[in-house]
LOZAFI-253646 format. One line per field, with one value per residue (C-alpha): residue number from 1; z, x, y negated. Coordinates in pm, 1 decimal, padded with zeros to 6 digits. Each point is the difference from the previous one (the first is absolute). Example, Ala and Ser with C-alpha at 12.3 -4.5 7.8 and 13.67 -1.06 7.14 Angstrom:
pos	(1,2) $
pz	(00780.0,-00066.0) $
px	(01230.0,00137.0) $
py	(00450.0,-00344.0) $
***
This chain:
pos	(1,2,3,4,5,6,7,8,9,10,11,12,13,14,15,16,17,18,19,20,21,22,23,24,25,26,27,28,29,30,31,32,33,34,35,36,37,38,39,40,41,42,43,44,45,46,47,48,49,50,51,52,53,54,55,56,57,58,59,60,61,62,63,64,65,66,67,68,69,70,71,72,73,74,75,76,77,78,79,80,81,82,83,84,85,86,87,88,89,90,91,92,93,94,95,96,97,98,99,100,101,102,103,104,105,106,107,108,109,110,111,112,113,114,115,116,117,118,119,120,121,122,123,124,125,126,127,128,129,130,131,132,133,134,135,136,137,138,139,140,141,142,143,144,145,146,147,148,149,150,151,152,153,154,155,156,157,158,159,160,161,162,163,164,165,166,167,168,169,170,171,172,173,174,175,176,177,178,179,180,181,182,183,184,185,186,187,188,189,190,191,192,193,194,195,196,197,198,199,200,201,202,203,204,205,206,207,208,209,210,211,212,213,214,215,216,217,218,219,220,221,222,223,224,225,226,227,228,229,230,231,232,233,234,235,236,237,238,239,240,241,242,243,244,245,246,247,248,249,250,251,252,253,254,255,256,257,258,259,260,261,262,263,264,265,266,267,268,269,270,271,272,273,274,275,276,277,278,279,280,281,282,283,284,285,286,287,288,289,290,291,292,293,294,295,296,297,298,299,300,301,302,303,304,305,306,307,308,309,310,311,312,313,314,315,316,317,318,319,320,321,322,323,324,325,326,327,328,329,330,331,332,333,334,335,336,337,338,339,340,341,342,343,344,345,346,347,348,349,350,351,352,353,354,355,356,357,358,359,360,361,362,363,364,365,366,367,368,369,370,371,372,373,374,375,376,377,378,379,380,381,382,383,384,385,386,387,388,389,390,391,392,393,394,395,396,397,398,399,400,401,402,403,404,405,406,407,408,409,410,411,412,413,414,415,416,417,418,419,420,421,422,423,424,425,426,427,428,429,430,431,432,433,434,435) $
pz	(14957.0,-00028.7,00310.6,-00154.7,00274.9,-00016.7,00250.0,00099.8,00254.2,00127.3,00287.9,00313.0,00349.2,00294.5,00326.9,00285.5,00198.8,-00042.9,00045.4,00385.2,-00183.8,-00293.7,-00075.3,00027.2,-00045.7,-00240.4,00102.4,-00185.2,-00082.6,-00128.9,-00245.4,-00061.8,-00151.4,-00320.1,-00105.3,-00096.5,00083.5,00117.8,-00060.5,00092.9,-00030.1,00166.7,-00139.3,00174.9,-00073.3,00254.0,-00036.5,00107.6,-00290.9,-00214.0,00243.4,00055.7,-00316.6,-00154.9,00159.0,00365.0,-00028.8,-00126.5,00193.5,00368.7,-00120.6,-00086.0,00379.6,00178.6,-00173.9,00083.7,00303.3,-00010.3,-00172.3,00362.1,00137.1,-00261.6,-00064.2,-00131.5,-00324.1,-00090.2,-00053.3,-00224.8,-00006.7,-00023.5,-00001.7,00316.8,00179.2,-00019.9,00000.7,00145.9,-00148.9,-00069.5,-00342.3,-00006.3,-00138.7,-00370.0,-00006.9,-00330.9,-00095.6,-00299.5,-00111.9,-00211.6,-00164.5,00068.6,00302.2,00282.7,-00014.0,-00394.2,00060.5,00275.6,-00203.5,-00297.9,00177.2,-00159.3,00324.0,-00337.7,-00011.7,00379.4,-00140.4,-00127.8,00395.7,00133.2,-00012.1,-00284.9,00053.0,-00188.1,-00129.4,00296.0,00249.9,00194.5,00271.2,00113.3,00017.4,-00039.1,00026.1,00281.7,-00012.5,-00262.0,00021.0,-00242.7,00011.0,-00240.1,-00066.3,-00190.8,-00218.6,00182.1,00348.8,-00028.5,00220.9,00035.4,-00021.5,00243.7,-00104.5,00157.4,-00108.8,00268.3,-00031.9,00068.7,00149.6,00354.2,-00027.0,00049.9,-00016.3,00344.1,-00015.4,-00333.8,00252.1,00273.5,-00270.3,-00130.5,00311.5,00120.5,-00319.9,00045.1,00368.8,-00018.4,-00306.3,00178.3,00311.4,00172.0,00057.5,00411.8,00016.6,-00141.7,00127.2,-00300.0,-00148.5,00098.8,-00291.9,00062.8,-00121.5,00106.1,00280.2,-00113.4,-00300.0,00015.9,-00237.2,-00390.2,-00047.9,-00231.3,-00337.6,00008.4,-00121.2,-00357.1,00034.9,-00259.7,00043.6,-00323.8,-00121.2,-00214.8,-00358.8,-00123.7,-00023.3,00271.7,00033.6,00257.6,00120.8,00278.2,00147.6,00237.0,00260.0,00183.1,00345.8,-00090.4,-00255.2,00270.8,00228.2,-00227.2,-00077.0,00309.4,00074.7,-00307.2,00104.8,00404.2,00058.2,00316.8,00000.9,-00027.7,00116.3,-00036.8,-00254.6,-00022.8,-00264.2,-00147.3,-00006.3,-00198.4,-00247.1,-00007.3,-00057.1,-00295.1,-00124.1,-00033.2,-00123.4,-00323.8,-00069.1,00027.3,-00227.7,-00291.8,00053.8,-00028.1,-00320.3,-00180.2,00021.2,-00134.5,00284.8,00387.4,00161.0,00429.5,00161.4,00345.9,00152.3,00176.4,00275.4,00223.8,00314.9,00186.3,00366.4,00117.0,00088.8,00104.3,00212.4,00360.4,-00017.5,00298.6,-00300.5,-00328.1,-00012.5,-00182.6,-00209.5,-00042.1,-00360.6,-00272.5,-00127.1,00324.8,-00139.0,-00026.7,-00208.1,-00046.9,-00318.2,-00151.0,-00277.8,-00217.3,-00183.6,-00416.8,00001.7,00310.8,-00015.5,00222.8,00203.7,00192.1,00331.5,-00004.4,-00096.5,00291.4,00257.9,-00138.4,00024.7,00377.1,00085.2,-00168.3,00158.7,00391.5,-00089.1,-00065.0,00366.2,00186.3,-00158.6,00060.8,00373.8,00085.7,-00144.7,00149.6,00327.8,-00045.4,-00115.3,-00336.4,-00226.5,-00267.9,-00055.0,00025.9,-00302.6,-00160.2,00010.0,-00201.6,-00229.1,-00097.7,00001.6,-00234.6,-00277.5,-00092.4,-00143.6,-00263.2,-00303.1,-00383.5,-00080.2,00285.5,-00004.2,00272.3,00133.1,00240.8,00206.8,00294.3,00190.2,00051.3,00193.8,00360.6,-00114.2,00018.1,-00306.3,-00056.9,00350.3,-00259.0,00082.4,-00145.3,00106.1,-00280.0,00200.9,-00112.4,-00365.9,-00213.2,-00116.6,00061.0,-00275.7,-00125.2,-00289.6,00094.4,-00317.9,-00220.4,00071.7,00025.7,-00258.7,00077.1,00377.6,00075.5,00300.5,00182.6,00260.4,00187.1,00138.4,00183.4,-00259.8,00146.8,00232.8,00147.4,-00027.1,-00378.7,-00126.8,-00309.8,-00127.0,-00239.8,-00197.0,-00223.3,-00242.7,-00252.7,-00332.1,-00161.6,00360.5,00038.1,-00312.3,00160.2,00331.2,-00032.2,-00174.8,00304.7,00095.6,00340.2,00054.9,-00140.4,00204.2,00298.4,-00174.6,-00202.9,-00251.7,-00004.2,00112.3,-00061.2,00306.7,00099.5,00219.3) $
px	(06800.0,00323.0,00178.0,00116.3,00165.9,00145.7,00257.1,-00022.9,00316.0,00262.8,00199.9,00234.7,-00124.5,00199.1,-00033.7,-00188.2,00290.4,00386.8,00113.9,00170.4,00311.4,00196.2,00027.2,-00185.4,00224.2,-00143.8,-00019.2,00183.7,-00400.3,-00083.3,00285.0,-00062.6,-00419.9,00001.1,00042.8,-00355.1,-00328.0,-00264.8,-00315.2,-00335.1,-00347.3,-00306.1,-00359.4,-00230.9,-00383.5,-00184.1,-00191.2,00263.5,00154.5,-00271.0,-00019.2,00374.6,00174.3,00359.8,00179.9,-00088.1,00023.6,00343.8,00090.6,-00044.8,00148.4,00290.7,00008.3,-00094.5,00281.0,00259.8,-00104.9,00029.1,00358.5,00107.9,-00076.5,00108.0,00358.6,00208.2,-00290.4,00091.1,00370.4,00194.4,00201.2,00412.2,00142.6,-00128.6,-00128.3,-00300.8,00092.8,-00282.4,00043.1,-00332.1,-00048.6,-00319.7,-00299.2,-00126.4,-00427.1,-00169.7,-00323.4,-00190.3,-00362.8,-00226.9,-00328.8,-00054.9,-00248.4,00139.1,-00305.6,00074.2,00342.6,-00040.6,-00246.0,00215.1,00325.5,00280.0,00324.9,00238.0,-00181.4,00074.8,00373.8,-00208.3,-00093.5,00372.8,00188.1,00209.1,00388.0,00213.7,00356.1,00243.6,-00252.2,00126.2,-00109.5,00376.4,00072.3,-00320.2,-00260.6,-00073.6,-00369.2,-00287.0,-00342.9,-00272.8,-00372.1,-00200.7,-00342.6,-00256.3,-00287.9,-00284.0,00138.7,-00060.5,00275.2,00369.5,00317.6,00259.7,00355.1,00308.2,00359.5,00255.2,00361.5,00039.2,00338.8,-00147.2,-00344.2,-00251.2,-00364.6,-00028.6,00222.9,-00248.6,-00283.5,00132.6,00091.7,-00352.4,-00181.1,00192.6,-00037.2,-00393.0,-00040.5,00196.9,-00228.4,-00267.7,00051.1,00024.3,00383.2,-00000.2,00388.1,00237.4,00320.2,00263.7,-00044.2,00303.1,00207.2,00160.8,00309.3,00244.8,-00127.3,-00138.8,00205.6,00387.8,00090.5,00048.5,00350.0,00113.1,00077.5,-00370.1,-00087.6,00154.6,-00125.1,-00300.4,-00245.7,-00055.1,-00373.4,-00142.1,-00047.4,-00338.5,-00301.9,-00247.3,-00358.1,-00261.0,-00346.7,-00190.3,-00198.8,-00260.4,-00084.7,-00356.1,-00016.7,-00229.0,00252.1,00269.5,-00178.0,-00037.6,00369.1,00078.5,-00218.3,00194.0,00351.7,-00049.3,00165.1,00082.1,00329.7,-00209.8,-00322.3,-00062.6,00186.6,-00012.9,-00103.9,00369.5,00134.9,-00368.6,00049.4,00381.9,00079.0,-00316.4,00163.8,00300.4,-00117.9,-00194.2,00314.3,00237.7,-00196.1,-00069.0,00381.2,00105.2,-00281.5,00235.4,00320.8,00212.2,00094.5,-00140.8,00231.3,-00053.8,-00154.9,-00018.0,-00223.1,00137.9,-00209.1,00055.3,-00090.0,-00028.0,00169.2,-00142.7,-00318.9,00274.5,00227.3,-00085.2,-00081.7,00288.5,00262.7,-00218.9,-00258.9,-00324.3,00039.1,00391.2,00087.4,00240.9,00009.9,-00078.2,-00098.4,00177.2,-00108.2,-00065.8,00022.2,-00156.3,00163.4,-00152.2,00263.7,-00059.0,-00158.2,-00221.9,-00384.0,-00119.6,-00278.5,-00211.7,-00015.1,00347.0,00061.2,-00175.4,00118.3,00372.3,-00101.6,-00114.1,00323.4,00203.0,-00174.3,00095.3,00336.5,-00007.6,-00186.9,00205.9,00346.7,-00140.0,-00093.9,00333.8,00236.8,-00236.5,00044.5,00367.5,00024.2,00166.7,-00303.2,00234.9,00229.5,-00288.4,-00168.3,00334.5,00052.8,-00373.5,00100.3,00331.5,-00151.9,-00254.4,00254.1,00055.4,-00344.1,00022.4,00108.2,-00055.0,-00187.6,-00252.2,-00341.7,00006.7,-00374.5,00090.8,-00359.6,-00122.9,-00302.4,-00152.7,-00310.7,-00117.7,00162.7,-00236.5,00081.0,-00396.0,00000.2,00228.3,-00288.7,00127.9,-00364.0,-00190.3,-00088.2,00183.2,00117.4,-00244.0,00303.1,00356.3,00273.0,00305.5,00214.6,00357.2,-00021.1,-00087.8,00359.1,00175.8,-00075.7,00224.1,-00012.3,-00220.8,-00177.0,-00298.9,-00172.9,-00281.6,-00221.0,-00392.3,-00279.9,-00228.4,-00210.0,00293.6,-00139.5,00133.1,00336.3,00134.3,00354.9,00215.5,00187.0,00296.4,00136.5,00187.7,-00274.9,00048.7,-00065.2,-00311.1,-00174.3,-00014.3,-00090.0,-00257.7,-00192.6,00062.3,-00340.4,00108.9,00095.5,-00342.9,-00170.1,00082.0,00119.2,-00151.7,00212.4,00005.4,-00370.4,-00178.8,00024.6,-00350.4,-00034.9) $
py	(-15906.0,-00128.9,-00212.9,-00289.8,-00248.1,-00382.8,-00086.6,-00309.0,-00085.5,00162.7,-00100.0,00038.0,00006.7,-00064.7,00099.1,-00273.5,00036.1,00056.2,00349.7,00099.7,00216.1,-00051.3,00389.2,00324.9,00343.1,00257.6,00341.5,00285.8,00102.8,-00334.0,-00020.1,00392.8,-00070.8,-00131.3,-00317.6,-00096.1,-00157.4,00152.8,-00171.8,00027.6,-00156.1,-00125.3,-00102.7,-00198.6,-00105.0,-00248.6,-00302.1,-00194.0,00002.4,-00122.7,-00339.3,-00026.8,-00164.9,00199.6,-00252.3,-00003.2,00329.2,-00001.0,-00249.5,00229.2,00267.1,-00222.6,-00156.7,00322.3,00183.6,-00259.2,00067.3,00376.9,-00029.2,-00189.1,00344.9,00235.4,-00279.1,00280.5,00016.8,-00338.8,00068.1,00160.2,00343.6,-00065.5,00313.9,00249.3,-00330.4,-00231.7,-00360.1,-00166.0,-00331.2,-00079.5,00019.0,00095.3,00211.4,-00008.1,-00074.2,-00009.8,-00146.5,00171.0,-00013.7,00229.0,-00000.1,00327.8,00099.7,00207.1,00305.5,-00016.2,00040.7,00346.0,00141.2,00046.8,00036.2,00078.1,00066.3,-00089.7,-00365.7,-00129.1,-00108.9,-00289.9,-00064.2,00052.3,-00311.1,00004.0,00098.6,-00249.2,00030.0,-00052.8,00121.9,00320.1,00180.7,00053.3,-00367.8,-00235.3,-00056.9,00277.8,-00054.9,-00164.5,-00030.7,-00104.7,-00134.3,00083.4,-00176.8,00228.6,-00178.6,-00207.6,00057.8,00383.0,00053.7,-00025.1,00258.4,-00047.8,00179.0,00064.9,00075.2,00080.4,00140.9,00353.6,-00103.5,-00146.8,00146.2,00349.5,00024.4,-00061.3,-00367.2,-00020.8,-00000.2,-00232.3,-00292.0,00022.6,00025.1,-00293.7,-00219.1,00066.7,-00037.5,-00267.5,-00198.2,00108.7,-00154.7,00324.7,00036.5,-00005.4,00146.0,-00313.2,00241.9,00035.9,00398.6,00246.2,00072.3,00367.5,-00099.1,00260.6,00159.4,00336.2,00032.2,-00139.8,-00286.5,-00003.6,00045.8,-00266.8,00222.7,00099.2,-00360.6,00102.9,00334.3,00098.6,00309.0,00174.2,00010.3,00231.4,-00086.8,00163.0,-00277.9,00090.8,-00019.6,-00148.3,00151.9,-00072.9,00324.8,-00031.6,00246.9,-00035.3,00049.1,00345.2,00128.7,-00069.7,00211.8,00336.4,-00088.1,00021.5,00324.4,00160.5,-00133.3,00153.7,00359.8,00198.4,-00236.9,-00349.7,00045.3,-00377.2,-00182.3,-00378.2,-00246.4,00002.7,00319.2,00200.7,-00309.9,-00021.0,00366.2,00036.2,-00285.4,00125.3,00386.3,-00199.7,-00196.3,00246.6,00230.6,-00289.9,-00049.9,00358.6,00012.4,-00249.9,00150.1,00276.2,00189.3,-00106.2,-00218.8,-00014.1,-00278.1,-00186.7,-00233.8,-00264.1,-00101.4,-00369.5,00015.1,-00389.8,00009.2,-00262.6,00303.3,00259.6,-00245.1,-00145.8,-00373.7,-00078.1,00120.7,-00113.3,-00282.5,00130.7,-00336.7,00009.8,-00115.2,00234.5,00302.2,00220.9,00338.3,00371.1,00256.3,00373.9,00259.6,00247.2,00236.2,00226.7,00232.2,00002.0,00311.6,-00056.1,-00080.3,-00260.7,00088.7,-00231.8,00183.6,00088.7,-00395.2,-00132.1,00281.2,-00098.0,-00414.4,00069.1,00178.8,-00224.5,-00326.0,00159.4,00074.6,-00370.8,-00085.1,00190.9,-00120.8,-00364.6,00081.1,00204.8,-00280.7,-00294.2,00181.8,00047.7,-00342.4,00124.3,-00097.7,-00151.9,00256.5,00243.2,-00168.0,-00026.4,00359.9,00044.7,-00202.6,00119.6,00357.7,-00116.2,-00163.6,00370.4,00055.9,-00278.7,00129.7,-00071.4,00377.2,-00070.4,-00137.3,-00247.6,-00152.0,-00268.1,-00046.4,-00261.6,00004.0,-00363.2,00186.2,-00151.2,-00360.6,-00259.7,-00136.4,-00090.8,-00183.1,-00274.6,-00263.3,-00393.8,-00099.6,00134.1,00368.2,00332.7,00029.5,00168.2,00168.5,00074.6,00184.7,00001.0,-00149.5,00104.9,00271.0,-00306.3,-00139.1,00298.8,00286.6,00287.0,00020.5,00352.7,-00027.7,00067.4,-00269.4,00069.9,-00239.9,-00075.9,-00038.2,-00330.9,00232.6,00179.5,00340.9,00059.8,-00037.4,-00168.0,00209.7,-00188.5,00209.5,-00111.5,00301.1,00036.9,-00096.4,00345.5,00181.5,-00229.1,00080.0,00360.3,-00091.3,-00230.6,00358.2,00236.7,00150.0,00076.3,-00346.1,-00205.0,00284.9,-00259.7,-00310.4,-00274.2,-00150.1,-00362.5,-00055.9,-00338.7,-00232.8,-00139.2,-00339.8) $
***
């Protein structure tokens, strides 16, 4: 059934209170993500919603996130070249309706049809200048339930900032929010500051049309993943390396099935320091982009194995923990990360498959409670805005056993993929979404 939705206001909201500083810097791996939204989703089914009209409704969300925005200032400004100005300009909220109800909606859904549930980007909007973050409230038919949405600019936010503007928006309207203190923006103090020519700088992004599918792995099939993925190097591997490296086996081989000749590939891998750093140097809340990253290559003619994957993943990963724990204790933690990065630039090259992949696993992301309960159901629309990005995102199903991947391939790659027997041997594709 098709989502069919009326918007029915769009407007500005300012923060409660003036901001305390005038400017934020930008770090040199702020300016260095692309300039985009991310945007992501959250469905929620409760009886208050059938008592509470559209427009109360609307109207808390509005308040509490004013609210939230006096916390989170730097969201309300605008980017001016490697600098926030935090002039108060304000969010974007949008209002829409739909006949449609919410269990119709999951049962048939369709990841392509969430766009509808994003708020809309209009011309002159940019995530490298403003607005830096909209959100959107959608009301499904008869008070079914209600979708909650999120845009936020790549430029001054991760997952993990993601989670600490939501959690704070919903504690917040539902009269939960105990900590008033402002939010830490990282600014420059892992990575050093933007240089000013970045801000005219553009990353080059590739040009094939991409496609999105959402595979679901149950907490069972996770564990004979895991069972096949273990070896006499990793007797025990975790949730995200037996799922990561048969993910990336499957796509490499529908890639490799679509081309001429083999071409090498590497998988990308982001690893959030706010788990790898002490608190006393990094605040498990701090806002930015606050992440490293590891890499995996697989030469043209190489196969990719899972063991081999996952021994390579784990060796990889504490190379990572023990750079980050010899340059905190040295106090050189900046130009350590500097170094990985400038070492990595190397690898990105035009004749090289390139999987970019994040773990969202262990974030409570369904603990995002605006006084309804848990969302029935969390996901994400980011591929709906941007169509030629390839990644892979993993994240918690609703019980927290299973995991949901997103993956975002090129369309020719996917029609491939989305066949591999070894793959639907532990995967669901795009299951129905009961409430």
């Amino acid at each position: 059934m098709d989502l069919e939705i009326e918007v029915m206001g769009r407007e500005v909201i300012k923060p409660a209170t003036p901001s305390p500083h005038n400017h934020i810097q930008l770090s040199l791996l702020d300016m260095s993500t692309p300039a985009m939204y991310f945007s992501t989703i959250f469905l929620y089914k409760s009886e208050d919603l059938v008592t509470a009209s559209p427009e109360v409704i609307s109207k808390k969300l509005k308040s509490s996130l004013s609210e939230t925005l006096s916390r989170l200032y730097p969201l309300a400004g605008e980017i001016e070249g490697v600098s926030v100005n935090c002039n108060d300009k304000g969010a974007v909220f949008t209002e829409a309706r739909t006949n449609l109800l919410l269990p119709e909606f999951l049962k048939t859904l369709n990841v392509d049809s969430l766009a509808e549930l994003r708020p809309k980007i209009e011309d002159g909007d940019s995530p490298s200048a403003w607005p830096l973050l909209s959100v959107g409230v959608t009301f499904f038919g008869s008070g079914s339930g209600v979708a909650v949405s999120v845009n936020v600019s790549h430029r001054i936010c991760d997952a993990a900032s993601l989670l600490t503007l939501v959690t704070d928006w919903s504690e917040t309207m539902a009269n939960k929010k105990s900590n008033v203190g402002i939010h830490q923006f990282a600014e420059a103090t892992i990575y050093p500051p933007a240089p000013p020519h970045m801000a005219s700088q553009s990353r080059t992004t590739n040009s094939i049309k991409c496609a999105m599918n959402r595979f679901v792995f149950e907490s069972s099939k996770i564990a004979e993943l895991k069972r096949k993925a273990a070896s006499e190097s990793v007797k025990m591997p975790t949730r995200v390396e037996a799922i990561t490296s048969l993910i990336w086996k499957c796509v490499t081989k529908a890639s490799r099935s679509n081309l001429m000749g083999p071409r090498s590939a590497v998988m990308y891998v982001a690893v959030d320091l706010r788990l790898k750093v002490p608190s006393s140097v990094l605040s498990p809340d701090a806002i930015g982009n606050l992440q490293t990253a590891f890499f995996l290559k697989k030469d043209a003619e190489s196969e990719v194995e899972i063991q081999e994957t996952v021994a390579a993943f784990r060796t990889a990963k504490e190379e990572v923990d023990k750079m980050l724990k010899d340059n905190v204790q040295s106090n050189k933690l900046g130009q350590g990360l500097l170094n990985m990065m400038g070492s990595q630039a190397s690898v990105f090259k035009p004749d090289i498959d390139i999987y970019t992949t994040s773990s969202w696993l262990g974030k409570p992301f369904y603990g995002v409670d605006f006084g309804w309960g848990s969302p029935v159901w969390m996901g994400s629309a980011t591929h709906t805005v941007y169509d030629k990005l390839v990644y892979v995102s993993l994240m918690d199903s609703k019980d927290g056993e299973g995991v949901e991947a997103w993956i975002n391939i090129p369309a020719e790659v996917m029609s491939v993929f989305v066949h591999d027997q070894e793959l639907l041997a532990y995967a669901v594709l795009n299951p129905p979404i009961t409430i």
